[in-house]
C-alpha positions, 0 to 999 in steps of 0.5 A: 188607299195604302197597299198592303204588300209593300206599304205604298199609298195608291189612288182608290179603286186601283186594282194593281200596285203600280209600285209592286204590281201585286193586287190590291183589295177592293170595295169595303174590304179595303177601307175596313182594313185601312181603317183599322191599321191607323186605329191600331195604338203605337207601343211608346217612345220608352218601349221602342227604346228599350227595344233598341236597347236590348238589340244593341247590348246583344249586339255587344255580347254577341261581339264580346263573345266572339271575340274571346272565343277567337282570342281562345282559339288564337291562343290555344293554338300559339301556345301548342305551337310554343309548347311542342310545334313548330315554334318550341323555344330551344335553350342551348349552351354556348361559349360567348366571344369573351370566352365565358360560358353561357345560353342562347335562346331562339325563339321563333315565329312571324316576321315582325313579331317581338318576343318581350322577357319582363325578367330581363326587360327586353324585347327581341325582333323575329327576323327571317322566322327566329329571334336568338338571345345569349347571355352569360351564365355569370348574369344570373349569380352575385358577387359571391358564388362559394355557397352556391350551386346553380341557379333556377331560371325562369323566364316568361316570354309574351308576344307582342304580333305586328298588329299589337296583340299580347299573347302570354307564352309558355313559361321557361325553366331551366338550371344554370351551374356556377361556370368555371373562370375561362382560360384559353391556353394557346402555348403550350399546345399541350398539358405536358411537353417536351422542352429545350430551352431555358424558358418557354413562352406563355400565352393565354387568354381570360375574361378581362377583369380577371385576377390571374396567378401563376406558380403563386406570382399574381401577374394580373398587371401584364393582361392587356385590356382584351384579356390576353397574357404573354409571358416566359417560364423557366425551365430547369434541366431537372425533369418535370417543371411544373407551372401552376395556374390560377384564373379568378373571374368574378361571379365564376368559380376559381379555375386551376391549371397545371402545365408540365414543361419537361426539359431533360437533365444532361451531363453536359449543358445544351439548349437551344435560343428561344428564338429559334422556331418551330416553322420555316418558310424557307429549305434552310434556317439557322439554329443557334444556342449554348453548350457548356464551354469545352464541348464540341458540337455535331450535328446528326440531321441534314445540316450545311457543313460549311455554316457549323461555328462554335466558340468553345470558351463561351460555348455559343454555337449554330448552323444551318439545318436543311429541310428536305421534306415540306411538313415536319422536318426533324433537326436533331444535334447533340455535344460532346467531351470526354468523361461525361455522356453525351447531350443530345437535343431533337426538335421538330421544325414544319417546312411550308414553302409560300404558295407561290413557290409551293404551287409552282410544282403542283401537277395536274390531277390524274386521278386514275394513276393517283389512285394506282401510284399513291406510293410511288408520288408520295410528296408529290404536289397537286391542284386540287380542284372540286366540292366538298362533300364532307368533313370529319375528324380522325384523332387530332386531324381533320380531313375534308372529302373532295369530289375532283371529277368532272363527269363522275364522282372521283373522291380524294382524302384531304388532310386540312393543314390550312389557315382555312379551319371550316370550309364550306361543303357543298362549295367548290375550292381549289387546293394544293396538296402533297401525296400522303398515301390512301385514308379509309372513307365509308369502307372505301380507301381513297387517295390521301393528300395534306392539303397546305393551302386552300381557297374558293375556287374561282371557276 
């Protein structure tokens, strides 16, 4: 007897399931029941596989669905995150090492994953949530750019995850002028300065490979491999000498350049030698140049008496100017001879002792008097030592807040004169400077100090 609860075969008469425990049917009841069960016809093999047939390929929906419903839902949400989340694109202007202009690219998402650009044929690694690309704006224009304005760019970034999957992102459009042909001027520092001498140097910097005039002299053969040009202008006692310049770039637009070297025209002749310079390490230096022959030399500005030598036929001369004041000093001399006007020359000469010497005179800082005496200790030196706080740019000068107390906050102004140009706020530094007066800060006056060196501070 079979049991009908759990299918078990039983001996007859049994009256419980010894499998499941249940109650079995007795008497005629039972063999009836048995008897139809294996009367009752199978349904053939091609029913039963069709059967298995069709669960399967619902299965298979089933998965497919799923599936492209989670793809949807995956991509629906990288595409709001790419569109205005958290991981938008962001395209920026740039000046690239080379000095040409270009964009840089950050795309940002999950460590591991690539960002792959089909019109560039590259692929970026996100690494710590950003993957940034540059490229110079030059790329995307022909050899000629003279009837060309801009051009339209369009990029389509795809995702490719850790695990493989692609995902289309969020196409990029944005418009790029035809870029200027770079020029670095580093001398002169100016469009138009003063000059007194016969001729002034000339440095600049172009794009390697560029085809540089000046006042009409293609002098391209004297650029070194880097892209960098010394050379001397004449300067005539007439006035204004103007010095044209002319950067031709591939791909880039031609960049003019007019430079303005004035050099006073006097009755007597008198100049300075080019190598006399602008910085002395030391409280003295010797100046040296040429007067016309016949006219006597006198000097207006601290100078050592003793050191003045002239050789009136050749018109040769110098001496030995002093510097009482660390920063800029004026030197300032002029030649004279009967029947015609004086020729005076005035140049500024910046004084920087070495650190050594420098610091050796620095004072602890006393933050209360300083306050108190900032005129009294004008020029006096200090260590400087604490965070810095801010930063920002009065004119042409740049100054750094420096927070010098120990307990409580004690602010200090310091102009920065350093080779240091981008110091880090919120790290601690040691500075040497010299008392310059008070500097206005967030409506409040504070002390003011040029700061001539600076470093990290080591403790």
């Amino acid at each position: 007897m079979k049991c009908p609860y759990c299918g078990s075969y039983c001996a007859d008469n049994t009256l419980y399931c010894p499998n499941c425990k249940q109650p079995l049917p007795t008497g005629d009841a039972a063999q009836k029941r048995e008897k139809a069960e294996k009367a009752a016809p199978r349904p053939p093999v091609w029913q039963r596989a069709l059967g298995v047939a069709v669960a399967l390929m619902t299965l298979c929906a089933l998965a497919v669905g799923g599936y492209k419903l989670w793809s949807w839902v995956y991509n629906y949400r990288l595409e709001r995150l790419y569109t205005r989340g958290a991981y938008t694109p962001t395209v920026s202007e740039v000046t690239m090492a080379d000095l040409r202009a270009g964009h840089a690219i950050a795309f940002y998402g999950k460590d591991g994953d690539q960002i792959f650009l089909p019109e560039m044929n590259k692929s970026l690694t996100i690494s710590g949530g950003v993957a940034r690309m540059e490229m110079a704006d030059s790329d995307w224009f022909g050899p000629s750019v003279d009837d060309v304005d801009h051009a339209d760019v369009t990029l389509s970034p795809m995702l490719i995850s850790e695990k493989g999957h692609k995902t289309v992102l969020p196409k990029l459009n944005f418009q790029i002028e035809v870029p200027q042909s770079p020029l670095s001027i580093t001398s002169p520092a100016k469009d138009k300065i003063d000059v007194v001498t016969s001729v002034y140097p000339l440095i600049l910097n172009v794009v390697p490979g560029s085809t540089v005039f000046v006042n009409g002299q293609d002098v391209t053969a004297s650029i070194d491999r880097s892209g960098y040009l010394s050379t001397n202008v004449a300067v005539e006692p007439i006035g204004d000498n103007l010095v044209t310049l002319i950067v031709r770039t591939p791909r880039h637009r031609e960049t003019r350049k007019e430079l303005d070297f004035y050099r006073q025209k006097f009755d007597i002749e008198l100049e300075l030698d080019t190598t006399v310079s602008d910085r002395s390490p030391s409280r003295t230096m010797a100046v040296t140049g040429k007067t016309e022959p016949g006219a006597v030399i006198s000097v207006d500005t601290d100078y050592m008496e003793e050191s003045l030598s002239q050789d009136m036929e050749s018109g040769r001369f110098s001496f030995i100017a002093k510097f009482n004041t660390v920063g800029e000093n004026v030197v300032r001399f002029r030649a004279s001879m009967p029947g015609k006007k004086d020729a005076s020359i005035s140049f500024t000469v910046n004084y920087l002792p070495s650190l050594a010497e420098y610091s050796a005179k620095a004072w602890a800082m006393d933050y209360e008097r300083l306050k108190l005496m900032f005129e009294q200790w004008n020029g006096r030196v200090f260590q400087c030592r604490g965070e810095l706080i801010d930063s920002f740019v009065d004119g042409d000068k740049t100054y750094v807040v420096m927070d010098v107390g120990d307990d409580e906050q004690e602010l200090i102004i310091l102009e920065n004169r350093t080779t240091l140009t981008s110091p880090a706020l919120g790290r601690r530094y040691e500075a040497y400077a010299d008392v310059d007066g008070q500097h206005m800060y967030k409506s409040t006056y504070y002390p003011k100090l040029v700061a001539r060196y600076m470093d990290l501070a080591t403790r």
